[in-house]
DRENSEMI-565971 format. One record per residue: residue in three letters; x, y, z of N, C-alpha, C in turn. Coordinates in steps of 0.001 Angstrom, whole numbers, padded with zeros to 6 digits, always signed. Example, Ala and Ser with C-alpha at 12.3 -4.5 7.8 and 13.67 -1.06 7.14 Angstrom:
<recs>
Ala+013190-005690+007800+012300-004500+007800+013200-003300+007800
Ser+012850-002250+007080+013670-001060+007140+012900+000030+007870
</recs>
This chain:
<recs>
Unk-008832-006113+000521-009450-005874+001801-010717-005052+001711
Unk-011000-004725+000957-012541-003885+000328-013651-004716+000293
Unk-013684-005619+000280-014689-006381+000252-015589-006960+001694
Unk-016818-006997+001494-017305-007709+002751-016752-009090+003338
Unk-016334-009182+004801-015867-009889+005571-016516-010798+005396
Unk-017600-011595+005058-018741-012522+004987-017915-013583+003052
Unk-017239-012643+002927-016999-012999+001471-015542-013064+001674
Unk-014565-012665+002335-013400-012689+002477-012923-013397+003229
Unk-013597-014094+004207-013027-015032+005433-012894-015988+005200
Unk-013824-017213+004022-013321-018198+003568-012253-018461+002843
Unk-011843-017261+001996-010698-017196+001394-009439-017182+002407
Unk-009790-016431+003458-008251-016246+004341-008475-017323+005198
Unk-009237-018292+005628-009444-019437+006436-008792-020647+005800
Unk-008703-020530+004233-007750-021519+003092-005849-021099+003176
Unk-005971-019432+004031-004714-018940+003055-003609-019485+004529
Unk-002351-019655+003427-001346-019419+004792-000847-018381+005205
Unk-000855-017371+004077-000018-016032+004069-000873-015103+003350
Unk-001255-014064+003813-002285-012924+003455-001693-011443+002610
Unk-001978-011446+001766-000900-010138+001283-001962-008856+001027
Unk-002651-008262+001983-003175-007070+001677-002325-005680+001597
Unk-003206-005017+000536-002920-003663+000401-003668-002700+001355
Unk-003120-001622+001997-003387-000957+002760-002547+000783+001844
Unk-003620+001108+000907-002939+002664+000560-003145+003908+000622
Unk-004442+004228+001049-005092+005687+001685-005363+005693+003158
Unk-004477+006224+004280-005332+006249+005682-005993+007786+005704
Unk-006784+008067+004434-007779+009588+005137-008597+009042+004869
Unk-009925+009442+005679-011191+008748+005390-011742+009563+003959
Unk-011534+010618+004103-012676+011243+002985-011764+011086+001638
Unk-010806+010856+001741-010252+010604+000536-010354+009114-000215
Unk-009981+008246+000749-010558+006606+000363-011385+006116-000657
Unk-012625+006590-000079-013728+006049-000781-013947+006691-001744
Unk-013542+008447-002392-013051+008687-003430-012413+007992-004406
Unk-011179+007728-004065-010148+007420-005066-010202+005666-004561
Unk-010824+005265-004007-010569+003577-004230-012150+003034-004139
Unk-013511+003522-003978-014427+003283-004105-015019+002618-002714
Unk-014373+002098-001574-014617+001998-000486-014289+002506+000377
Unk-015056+002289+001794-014504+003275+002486-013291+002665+003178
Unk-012382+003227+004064-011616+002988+004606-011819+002198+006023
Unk-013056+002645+006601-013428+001845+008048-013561+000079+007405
Unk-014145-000669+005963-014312-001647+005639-012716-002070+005270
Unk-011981-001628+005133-010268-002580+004883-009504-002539+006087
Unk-010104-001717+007014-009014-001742+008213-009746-002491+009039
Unk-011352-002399+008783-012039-003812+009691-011703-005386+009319
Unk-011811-005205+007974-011092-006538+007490-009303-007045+007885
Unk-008870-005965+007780-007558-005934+008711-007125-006869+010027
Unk-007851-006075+010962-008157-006361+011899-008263-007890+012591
Unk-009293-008003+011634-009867-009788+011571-008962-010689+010531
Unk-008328-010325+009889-006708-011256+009483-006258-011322+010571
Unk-005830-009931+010909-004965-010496+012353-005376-011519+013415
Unk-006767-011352+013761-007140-011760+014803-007459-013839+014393
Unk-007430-013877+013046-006968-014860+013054-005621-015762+012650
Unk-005067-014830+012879-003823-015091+013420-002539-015691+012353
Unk-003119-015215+010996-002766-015190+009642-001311-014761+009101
Unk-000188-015370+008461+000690-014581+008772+000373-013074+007525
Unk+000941-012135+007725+000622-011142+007042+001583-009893+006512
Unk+001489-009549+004888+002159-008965+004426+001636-007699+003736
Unk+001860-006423+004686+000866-005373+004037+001888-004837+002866
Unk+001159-004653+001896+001819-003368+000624+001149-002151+000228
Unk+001813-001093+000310+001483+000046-000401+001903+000534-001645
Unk+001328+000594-002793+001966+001162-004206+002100+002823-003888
Unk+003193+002873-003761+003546+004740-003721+003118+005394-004586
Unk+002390+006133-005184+001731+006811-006474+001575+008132-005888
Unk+001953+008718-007017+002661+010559-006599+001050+010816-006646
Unk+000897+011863-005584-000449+012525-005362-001534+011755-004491
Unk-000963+010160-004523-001897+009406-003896-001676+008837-002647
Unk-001237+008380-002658-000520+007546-001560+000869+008011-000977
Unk+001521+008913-001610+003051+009243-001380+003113+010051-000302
Unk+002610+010399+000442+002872+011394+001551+003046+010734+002875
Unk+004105+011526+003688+004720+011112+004622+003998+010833+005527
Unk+003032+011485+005749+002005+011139+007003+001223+010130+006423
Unk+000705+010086+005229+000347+008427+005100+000941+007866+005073
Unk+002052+007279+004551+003006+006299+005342+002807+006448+006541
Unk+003194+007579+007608+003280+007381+008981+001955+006575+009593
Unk+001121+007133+009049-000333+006396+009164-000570+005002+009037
Unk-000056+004504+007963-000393+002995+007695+000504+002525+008670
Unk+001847+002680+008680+003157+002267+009506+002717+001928+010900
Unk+001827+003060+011558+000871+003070+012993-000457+002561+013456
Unk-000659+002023+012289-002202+001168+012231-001718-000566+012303
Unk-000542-000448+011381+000343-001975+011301+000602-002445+012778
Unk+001687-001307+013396+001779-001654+014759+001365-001666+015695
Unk-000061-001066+015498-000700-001181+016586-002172-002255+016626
Unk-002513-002488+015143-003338-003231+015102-003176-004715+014256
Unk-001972-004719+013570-001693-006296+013001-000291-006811+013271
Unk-000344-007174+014737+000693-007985+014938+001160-009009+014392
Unk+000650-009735+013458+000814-010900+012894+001551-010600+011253
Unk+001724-009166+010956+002727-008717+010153+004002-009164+010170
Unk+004516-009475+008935+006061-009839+008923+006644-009015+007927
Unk+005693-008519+007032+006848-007899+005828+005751-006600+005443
Unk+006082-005080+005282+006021-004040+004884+006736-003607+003580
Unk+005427-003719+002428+005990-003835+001167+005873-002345+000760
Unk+006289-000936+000325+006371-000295-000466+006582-000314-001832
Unk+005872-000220-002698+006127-000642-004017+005820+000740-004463
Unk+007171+000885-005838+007478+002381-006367+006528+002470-007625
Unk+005895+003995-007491+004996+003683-008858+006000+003484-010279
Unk+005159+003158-011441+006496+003341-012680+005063+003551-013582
Unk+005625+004282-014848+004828+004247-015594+005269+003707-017089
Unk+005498+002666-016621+005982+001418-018065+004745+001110-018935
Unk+003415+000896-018084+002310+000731-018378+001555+001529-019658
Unk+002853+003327-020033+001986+004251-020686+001429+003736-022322
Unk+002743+002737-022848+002355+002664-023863+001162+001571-024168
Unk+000915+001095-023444-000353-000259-023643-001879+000543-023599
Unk-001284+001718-023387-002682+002698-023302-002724+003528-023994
Unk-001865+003910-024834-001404+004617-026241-002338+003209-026975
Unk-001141+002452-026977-001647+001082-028196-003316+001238-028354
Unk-003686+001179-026587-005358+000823-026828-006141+002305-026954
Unk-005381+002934-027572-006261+004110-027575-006948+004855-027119
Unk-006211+004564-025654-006673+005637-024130-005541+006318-023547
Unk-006380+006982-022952-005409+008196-021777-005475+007945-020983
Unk-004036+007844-020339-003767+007504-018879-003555+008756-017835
Unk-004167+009351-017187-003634+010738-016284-002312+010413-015566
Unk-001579+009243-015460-000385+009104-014899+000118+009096-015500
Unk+000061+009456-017143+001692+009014-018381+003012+009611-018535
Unk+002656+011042-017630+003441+012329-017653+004360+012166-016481
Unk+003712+011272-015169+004393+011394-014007+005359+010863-014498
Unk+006440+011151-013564+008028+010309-013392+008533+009804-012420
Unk+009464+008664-012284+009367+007393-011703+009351+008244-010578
Unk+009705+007956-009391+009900+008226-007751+011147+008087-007881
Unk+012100+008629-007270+013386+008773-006661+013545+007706-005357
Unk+014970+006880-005775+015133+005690-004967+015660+006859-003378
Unk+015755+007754-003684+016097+008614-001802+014573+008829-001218
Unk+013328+008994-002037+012286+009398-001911+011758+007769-001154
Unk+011990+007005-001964+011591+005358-001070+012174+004754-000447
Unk+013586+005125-000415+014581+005118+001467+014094+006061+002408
Unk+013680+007573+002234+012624+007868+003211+011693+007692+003784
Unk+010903+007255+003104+009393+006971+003238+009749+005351+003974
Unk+010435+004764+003381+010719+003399+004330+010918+003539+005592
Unk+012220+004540+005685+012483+005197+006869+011243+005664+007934
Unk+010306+006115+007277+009364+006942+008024+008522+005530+008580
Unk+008383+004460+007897+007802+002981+008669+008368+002753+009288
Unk+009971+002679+009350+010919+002089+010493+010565+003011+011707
Unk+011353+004345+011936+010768+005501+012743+009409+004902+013571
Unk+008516+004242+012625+006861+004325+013724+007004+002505+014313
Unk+008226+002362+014329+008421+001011+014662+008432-000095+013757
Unk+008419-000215+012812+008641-001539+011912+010073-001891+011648
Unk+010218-003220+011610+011646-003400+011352+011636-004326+010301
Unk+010622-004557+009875+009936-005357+008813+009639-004741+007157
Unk+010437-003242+007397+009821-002463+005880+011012-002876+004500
Unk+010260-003115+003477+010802-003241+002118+010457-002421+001482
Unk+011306-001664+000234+010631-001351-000885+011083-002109-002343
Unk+010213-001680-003789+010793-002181-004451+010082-001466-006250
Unk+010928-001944-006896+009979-000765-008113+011141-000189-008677
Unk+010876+000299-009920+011801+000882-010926+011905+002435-009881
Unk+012814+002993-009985+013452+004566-009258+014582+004949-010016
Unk+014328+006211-010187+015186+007089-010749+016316+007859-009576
Unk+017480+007950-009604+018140+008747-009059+017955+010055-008765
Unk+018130+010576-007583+018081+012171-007637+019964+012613-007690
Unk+020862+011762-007735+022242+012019-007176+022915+012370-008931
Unk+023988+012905-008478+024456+013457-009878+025455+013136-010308
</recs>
């Protein structure tokens, strides 16, 4: 959804089913950590819906990034109020399976240290989409237990 609408509409005018990501709602943080701003994916948003596309938003949960409750609450309240044409609310759990392919290639990953998310941590946060009205939320992703 980052991309200019002029470049994205022929693609979703072909699609039957639209699967955007929607994972920072702060503005000043956005265009930081994802290189666009946030007013260009929620405008593109917008105009999926409005053509009337069916639509499947996902968020990758990533500790520090995306994981906080009020962003969830945020995206959860932008869904329902601005893309009715939503059917499925994907949460996807970060994992860091990825660390050794970046060992192999002889880079550093700043996520190698994190640890998975806790499957109570992504029944909450699901929770917190249901709460702002969705009845449409999934999650899914490797999770570690917090139970003993």
């Amino acid at each position: 959804g980052g991309t200019k609408w002029k470049v994205l509409e022929p693609l979703v005018e072909l699609a039957d089913l639209v699967l955007l990501d929607l994972k920072i709602m702060d503005e000043d943080k956005h265009p930081r950590v994802l290189g666009v701003s946030l007013d260009t994916v929620l405008d593109n948003a917008r105009e999926i819906a409005r053509k009337g596309k069916n639509l499947w938003v996902r968020t990758p949960v990533i500790p520090g990034y995306t994981d906080s409750e009020e962003n969830i609450r945020r995206i959860a309240h932008f869904i329902r109020n601005h893309l009715p044409n939503t059917t499925r609310y994907d949460l996807l759990a970060f994992n860091n399976t990825c660390s050794t392919k970046y060992r192999r290639l002889g880079q550093v990953w700043s996520m190698e240290e994190e640890s998975q998310i806790s499957k109570e941590r992504m029944d909450m946060l699901a929770g917190i989409a249901k709460e702002e009205g969705l009845d449409f939320v999934h999650w899914s992703g490797m999770t570690k237990s917090n139970k003993q």
